[in-house]
Backbone bond lengths (Angstrom), bond angles and torsions (degrees), N, CA, C in turn:
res aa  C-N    CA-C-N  psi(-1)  N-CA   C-N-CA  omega(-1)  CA-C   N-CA-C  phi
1 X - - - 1.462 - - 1.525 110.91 -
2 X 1.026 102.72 -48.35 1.970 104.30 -179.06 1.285 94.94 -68.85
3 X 1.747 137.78 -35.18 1.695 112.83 -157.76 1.748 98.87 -72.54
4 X 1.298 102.99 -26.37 2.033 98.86 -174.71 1.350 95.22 -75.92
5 X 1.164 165.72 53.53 1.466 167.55 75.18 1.421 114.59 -68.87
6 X 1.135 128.57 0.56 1.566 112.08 146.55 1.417 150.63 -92.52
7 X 1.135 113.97 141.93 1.974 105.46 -157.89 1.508 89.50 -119.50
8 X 1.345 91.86 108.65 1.907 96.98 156.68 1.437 122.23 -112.37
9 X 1.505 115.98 95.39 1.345 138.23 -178.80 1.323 123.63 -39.04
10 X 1.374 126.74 -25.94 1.223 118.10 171.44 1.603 92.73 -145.47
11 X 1.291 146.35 43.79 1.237 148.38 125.03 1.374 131.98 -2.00
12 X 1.977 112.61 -35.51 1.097 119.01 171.90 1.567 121.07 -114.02
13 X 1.263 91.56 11.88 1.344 99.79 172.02 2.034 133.95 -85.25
14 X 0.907 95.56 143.78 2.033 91.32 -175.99 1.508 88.88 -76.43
15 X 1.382 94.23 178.00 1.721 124.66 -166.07 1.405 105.05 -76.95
16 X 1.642 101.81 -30.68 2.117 113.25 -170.41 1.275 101.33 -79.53
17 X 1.709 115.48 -38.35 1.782 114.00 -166.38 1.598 95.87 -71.41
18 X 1.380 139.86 -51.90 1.375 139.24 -171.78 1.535 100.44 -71.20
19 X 0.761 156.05 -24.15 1.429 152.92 121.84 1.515 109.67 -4.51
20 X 1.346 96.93 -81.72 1.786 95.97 -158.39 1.479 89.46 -87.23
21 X 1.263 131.13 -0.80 1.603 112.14 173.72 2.034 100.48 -69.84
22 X 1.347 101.92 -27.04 1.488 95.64 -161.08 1.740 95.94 -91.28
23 X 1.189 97.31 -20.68 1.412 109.92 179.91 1.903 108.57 -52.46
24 X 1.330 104.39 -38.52 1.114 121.16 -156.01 1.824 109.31 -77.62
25 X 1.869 99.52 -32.22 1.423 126.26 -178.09 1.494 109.21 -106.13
26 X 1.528 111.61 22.40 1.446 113.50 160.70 1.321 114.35 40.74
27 X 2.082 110.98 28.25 1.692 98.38 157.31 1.479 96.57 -101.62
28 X 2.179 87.69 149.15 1.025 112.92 -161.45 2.077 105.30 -63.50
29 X 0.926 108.62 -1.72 1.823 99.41 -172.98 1.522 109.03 -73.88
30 X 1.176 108.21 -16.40 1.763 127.53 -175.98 1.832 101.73 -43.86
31 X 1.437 106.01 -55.97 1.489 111.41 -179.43 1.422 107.43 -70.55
32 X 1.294 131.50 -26.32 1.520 116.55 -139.98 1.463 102.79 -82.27
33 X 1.441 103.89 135.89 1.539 109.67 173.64 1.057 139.45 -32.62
34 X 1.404 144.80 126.09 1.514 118.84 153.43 1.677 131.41 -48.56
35 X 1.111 104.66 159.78 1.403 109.26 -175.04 1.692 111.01 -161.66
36 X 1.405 74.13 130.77 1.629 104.20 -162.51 1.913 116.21 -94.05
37 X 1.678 110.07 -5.02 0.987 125.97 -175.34 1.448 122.52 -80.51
38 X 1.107 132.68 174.45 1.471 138.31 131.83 1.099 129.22 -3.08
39 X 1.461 156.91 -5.65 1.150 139.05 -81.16 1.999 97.45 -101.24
40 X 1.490 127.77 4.51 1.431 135.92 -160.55 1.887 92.66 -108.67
41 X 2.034 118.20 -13.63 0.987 100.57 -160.26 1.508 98.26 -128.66
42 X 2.412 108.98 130.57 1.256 105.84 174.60 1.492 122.49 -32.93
43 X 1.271 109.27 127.57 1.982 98.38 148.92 2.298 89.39 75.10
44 X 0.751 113.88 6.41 1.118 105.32 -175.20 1.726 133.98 39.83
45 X 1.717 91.08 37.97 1.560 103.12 -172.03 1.308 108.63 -92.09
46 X 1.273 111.47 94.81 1.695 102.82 175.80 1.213 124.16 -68.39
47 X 1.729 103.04 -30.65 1.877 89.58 178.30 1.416 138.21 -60.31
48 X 1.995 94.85 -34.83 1.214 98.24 168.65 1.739 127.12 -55.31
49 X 1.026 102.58 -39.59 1.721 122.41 179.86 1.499 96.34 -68.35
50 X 1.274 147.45 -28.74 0.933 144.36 172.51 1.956 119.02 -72.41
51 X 1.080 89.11 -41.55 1.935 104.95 -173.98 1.130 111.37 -92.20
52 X 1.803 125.31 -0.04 1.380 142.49 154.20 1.548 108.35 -73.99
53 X 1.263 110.08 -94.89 1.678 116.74 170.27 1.127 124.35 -61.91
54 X 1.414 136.97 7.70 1.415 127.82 -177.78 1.698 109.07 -162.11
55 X 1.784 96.27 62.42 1.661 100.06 -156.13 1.825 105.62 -66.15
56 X 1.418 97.62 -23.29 1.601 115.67 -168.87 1.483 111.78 -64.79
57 X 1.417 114.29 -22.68 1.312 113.34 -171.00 1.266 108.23 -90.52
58 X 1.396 124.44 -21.93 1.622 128.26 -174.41 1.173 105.68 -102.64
59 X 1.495 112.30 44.99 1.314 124.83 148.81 1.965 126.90 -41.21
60 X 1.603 133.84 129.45 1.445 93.09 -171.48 1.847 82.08 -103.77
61 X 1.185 100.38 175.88 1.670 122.65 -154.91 1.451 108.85 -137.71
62 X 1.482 104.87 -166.58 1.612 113.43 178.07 1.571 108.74 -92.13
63 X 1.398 120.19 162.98 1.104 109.43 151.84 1.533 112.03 -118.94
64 X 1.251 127.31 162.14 0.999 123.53 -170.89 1.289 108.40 -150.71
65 X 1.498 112.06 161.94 1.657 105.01 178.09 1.503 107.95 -143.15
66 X 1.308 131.13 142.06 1.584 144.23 -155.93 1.343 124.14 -22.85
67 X 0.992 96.76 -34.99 1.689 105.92 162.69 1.736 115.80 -80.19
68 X 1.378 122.94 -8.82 1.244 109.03 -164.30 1.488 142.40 96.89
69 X 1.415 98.15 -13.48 1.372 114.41 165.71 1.482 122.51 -62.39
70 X 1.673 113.60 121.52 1.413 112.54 164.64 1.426 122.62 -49.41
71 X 1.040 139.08 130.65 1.508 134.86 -175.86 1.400 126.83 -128.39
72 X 1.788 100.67 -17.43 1.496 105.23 -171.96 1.781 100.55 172.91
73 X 1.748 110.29 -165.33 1.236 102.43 169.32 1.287 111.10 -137.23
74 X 1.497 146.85 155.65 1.252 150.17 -164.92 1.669 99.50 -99.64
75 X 1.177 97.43 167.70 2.032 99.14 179.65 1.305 87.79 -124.01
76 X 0.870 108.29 59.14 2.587 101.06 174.53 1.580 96.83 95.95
77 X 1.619 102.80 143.47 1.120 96.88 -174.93 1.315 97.10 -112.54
78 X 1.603 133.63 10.27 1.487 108.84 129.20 1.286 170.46 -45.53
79 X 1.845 84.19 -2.91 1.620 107.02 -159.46 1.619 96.67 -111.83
80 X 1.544 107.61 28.12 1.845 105.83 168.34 1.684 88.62 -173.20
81 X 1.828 73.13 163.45 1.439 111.35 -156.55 1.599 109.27 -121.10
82 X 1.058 109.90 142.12 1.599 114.58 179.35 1.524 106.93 -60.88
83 X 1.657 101.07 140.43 1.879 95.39 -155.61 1.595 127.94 83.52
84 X 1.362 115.89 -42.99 1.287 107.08 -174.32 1.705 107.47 -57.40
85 X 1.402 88.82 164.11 2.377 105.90 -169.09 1.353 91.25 -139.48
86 X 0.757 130.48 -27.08 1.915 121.84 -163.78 1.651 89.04 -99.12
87 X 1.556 108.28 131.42 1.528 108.82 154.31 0.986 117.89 108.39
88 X 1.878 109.50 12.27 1.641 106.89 -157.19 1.499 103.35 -105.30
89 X 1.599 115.98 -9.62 1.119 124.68 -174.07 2.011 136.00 67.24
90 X 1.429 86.70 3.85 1.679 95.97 174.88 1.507 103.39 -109.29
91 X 1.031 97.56 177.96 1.664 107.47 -170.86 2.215 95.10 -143.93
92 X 1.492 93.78 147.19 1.587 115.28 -161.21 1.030 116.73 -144.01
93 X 1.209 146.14 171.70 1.339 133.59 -172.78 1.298 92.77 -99.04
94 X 1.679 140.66 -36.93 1.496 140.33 167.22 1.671 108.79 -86.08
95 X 0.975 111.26 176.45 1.691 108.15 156.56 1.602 116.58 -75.92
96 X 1.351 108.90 163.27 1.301 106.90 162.94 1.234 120.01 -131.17
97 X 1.188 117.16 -168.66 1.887 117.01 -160.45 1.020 103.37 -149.43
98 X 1.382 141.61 142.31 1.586 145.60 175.58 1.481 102.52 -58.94
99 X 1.417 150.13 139.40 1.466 130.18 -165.80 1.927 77.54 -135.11
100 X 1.309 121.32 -48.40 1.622 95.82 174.40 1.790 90.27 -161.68
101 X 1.580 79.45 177.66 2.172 90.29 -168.74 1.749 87.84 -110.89
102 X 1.309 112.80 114.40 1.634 120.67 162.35 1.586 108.59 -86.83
103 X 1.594 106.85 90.48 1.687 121.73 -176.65 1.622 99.93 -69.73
104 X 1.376 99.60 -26.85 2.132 87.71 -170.28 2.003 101.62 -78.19
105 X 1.332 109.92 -5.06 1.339 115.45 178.53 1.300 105.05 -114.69
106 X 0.935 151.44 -42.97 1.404 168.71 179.81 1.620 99.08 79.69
107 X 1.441 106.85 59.20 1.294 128.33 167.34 1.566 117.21 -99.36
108 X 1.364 121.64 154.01 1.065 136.30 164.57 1.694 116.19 -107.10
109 X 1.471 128.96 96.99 1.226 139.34 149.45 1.584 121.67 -16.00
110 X 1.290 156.81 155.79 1.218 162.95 176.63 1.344 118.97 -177.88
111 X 1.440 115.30 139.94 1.425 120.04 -172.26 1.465 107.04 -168.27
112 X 0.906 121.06 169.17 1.372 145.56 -176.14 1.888 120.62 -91.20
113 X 1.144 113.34 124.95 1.610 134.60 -156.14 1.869 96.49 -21.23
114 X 0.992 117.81 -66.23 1.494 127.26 176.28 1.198 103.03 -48.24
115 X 0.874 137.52 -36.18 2.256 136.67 -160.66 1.333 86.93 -85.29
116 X 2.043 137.66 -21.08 0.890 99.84 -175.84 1.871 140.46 -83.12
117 X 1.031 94.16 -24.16 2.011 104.43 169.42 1.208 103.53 -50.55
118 X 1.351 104.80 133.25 1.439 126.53 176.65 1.442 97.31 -129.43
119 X 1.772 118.65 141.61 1.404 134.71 -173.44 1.612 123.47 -105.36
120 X 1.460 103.90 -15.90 1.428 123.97 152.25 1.358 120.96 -172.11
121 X 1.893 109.97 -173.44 0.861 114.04 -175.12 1.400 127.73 -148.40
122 X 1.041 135.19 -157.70 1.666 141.97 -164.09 1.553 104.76 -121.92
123 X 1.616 111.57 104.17 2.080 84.24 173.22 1.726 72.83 -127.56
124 X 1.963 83.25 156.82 1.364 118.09 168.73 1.657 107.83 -110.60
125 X 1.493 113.49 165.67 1.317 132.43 175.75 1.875 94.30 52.61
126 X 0.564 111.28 89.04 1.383 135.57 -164.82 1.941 108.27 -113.57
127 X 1.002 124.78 98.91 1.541 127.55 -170.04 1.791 93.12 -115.62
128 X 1.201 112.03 167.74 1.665 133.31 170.16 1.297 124.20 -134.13
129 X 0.858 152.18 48.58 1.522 147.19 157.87 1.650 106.04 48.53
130 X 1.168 113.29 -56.97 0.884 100.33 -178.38 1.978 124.85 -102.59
131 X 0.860 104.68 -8.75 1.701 126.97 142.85 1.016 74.77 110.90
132 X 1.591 144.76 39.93 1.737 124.12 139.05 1.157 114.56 -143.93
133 X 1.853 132.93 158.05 1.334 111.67 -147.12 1.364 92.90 -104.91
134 X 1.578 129.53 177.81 1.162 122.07 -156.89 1.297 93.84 -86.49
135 X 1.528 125.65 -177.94 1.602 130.92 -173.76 1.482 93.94 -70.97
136 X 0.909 117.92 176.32 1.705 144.33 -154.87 1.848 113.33 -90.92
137 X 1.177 115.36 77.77 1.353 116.41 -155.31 1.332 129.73 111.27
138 X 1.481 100.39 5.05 1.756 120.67 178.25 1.729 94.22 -45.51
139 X 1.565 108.90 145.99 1.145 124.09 177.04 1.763 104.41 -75.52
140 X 1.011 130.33 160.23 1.327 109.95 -174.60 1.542 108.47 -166.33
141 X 1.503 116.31 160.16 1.881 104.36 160.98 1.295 82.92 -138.88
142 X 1.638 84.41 143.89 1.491 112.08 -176.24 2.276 110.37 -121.68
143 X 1.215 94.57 155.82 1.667 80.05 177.04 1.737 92.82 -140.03
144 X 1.430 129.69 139.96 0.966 131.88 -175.87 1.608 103.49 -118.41
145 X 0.944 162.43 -0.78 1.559 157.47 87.16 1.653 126.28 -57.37
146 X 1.565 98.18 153.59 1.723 94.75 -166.35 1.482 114.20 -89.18
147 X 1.852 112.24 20.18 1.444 106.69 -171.71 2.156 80.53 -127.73
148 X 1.062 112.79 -8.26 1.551 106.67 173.69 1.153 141.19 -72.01
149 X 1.035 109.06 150.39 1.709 118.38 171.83 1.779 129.51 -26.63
150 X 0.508 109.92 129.24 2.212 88.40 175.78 1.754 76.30 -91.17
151 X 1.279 89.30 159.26 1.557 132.33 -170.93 1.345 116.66 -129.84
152 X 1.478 132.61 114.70 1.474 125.24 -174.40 1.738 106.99 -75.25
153 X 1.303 114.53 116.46 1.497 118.80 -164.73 1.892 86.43 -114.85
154 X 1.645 87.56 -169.66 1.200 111.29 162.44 1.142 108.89 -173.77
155 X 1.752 123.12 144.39 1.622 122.89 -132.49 1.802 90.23 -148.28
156 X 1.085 112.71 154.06 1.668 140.69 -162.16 1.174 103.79 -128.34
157 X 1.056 131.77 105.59 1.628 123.74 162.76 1.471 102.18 -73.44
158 X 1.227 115.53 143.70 1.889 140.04 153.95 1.129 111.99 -94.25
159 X 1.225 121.68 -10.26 1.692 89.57 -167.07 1.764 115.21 91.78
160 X 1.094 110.64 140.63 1.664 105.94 161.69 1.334 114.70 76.02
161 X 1.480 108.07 14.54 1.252 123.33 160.42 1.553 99.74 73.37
162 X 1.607 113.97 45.41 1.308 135.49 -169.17 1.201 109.50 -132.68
163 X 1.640 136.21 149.17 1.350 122.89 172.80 1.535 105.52 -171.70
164 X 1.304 114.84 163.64 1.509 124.02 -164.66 1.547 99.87 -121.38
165 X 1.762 97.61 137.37 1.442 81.69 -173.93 1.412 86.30 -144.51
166 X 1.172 111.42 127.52 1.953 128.93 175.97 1.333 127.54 -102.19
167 X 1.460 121.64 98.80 1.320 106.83 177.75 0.936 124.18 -102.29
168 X 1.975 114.44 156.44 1.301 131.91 173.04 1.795 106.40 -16.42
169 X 1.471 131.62 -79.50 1.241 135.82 -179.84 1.254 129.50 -97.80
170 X 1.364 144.51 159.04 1.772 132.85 172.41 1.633 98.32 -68.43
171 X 1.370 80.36 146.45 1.677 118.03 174.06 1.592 105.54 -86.27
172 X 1.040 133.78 158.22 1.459 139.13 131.11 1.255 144.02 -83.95
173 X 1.271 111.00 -39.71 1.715 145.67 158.15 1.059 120.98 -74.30
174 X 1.696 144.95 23.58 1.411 126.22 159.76 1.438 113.20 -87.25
175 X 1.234 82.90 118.80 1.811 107.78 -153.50 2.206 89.28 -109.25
176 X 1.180 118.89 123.32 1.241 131.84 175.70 1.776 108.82 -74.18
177 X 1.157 104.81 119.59 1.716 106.88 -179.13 1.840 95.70 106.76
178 X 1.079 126.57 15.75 1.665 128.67 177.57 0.942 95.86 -113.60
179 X 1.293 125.50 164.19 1.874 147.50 -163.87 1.697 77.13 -110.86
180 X 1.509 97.82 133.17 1.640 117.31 149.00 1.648 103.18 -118.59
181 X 1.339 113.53 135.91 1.100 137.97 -172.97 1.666 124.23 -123.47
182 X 1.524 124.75 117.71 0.993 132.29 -159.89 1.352 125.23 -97.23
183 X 1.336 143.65 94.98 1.247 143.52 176.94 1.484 143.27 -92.72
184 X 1.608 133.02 144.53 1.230 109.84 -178.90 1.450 97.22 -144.95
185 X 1.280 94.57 108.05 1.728 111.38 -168.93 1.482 102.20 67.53
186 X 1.414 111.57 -118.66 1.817 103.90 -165.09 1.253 97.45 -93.27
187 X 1.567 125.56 16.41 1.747 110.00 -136.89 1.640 88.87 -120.29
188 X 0.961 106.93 118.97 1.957 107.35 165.91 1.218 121.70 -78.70
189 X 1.631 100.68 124.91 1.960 99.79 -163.08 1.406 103.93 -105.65
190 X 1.761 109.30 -22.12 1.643 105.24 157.75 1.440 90.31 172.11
191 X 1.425 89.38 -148.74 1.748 122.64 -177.02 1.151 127.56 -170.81
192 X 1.656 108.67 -171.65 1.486 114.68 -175.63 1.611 109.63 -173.98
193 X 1.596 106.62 171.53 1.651 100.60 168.61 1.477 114.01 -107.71
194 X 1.572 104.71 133.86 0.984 100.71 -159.22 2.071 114.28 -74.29
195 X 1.011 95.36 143.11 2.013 99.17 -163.60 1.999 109.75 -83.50
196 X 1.350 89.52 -62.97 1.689 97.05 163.12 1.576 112.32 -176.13
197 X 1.101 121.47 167.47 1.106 119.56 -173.87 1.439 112.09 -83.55
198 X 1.509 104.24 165.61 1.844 112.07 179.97 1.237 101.52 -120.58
199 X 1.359 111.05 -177.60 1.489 145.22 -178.95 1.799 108.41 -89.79
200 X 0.887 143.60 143.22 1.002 146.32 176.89 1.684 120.90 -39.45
201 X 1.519 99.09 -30.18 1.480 131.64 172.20 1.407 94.72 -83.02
202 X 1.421 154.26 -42.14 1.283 120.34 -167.02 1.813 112.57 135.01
203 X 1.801 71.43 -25.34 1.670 81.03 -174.79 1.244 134.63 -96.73
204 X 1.709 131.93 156.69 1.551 112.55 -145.60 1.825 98.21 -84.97
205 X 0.748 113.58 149.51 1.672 138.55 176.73 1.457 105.54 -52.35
206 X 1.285 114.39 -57.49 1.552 132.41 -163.00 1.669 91.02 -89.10
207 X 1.081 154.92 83.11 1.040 141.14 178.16 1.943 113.32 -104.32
């Protein structure tokens, strides 16, 4: 009821046409940069803002690496990113790379440059556009960041507002707590959050 009372005035417009429309009316927002930051937090320190309001989450933890080996300890496992190498505080005979964050352990994952591609993954709360999910192996492109590639996948419904989604090549970035988003041609067939990544087989990474 409230969305049929809303008017969005330039809704169909690109980012360049509202640009030079304002461009045209000499307000000053026409130039102003994009920005990809924080923009609600001083100095753009999230951790601090994080270890203020959310002391529970910057819990520090294990670290661990694919086999299971203790290796070290994490300071919050907010404070890394799938992929990240700098900051992890262990030492290896190669480098290593964050490969995934185990939140039900409050572990930190680690592996070596190759361990990092991942071929699918796990999303929860899972909706469809059209309120049913596609058949079971629907061909599909999926994008798991909002500046990425679509990726030709193919996706499994579970049930439970759960679903499996396999792509054509390994990922590096399936990052747990990110929107994966489902496409077919221009047409959005849904989404979900992504839970953690799998094994090519199905199986979870972080085990």
């Amino acid at each position: 009821e409230d969305l049929a009372h809303l008017l969005f005035p330039v809704g169909e417009w690109t980012k360049e046409r509202v640009r030079a429309y304002a461009r045209e009316r000499y307000l000053p927002v026409a130039e102003r940069p994009e920005s990809q930051d924080i923009c609600f937090l001083p100095g753009g320190d999230y951790r601090r803002f994080i270890a203020q309001h959310a002391p529970e989450a910057v819990r520090p933890g294990p670290i661990y690496d694919t086999a299971g080996h203790l290796l070290g300890e994490h300071h919050g496992l907010p404070f890394y990113t799938v992929g990240q190498r700098e900051g992890l505080g262990i030492s290896a005979p190669k480098p290593l790379y964050v490969l995934a964050l185990d939140v039900a352990r409050n572990a930190l994952i680690v592996g070596y440059a190759e361990e990092l591609g991942q071929s699918a993954l796990l999303a929860e709360e899972m909706t469809y556009v059209c309120g049913e999910a596609p058949p079971q192996g629907a061909n599909v492109e999926a994008k798991i960041r909002y500046k990425a590639q679509r990726i030709p996948a193919r996706v499994y419904d579970e049930g439970g507002g759960c679903a499996r989604i396999y792509f054509e090549r390994p990922l590096r970035d399936i990052t747990p707590g990110q929107a994966v988003v489902l496409y077919e041609g221009e047409r959005v067939l849904g989404g979900g959050v992504i839970a953690r990544p799998l094994s090519a087989k199905g199986e979870p990474i972080a085990s």
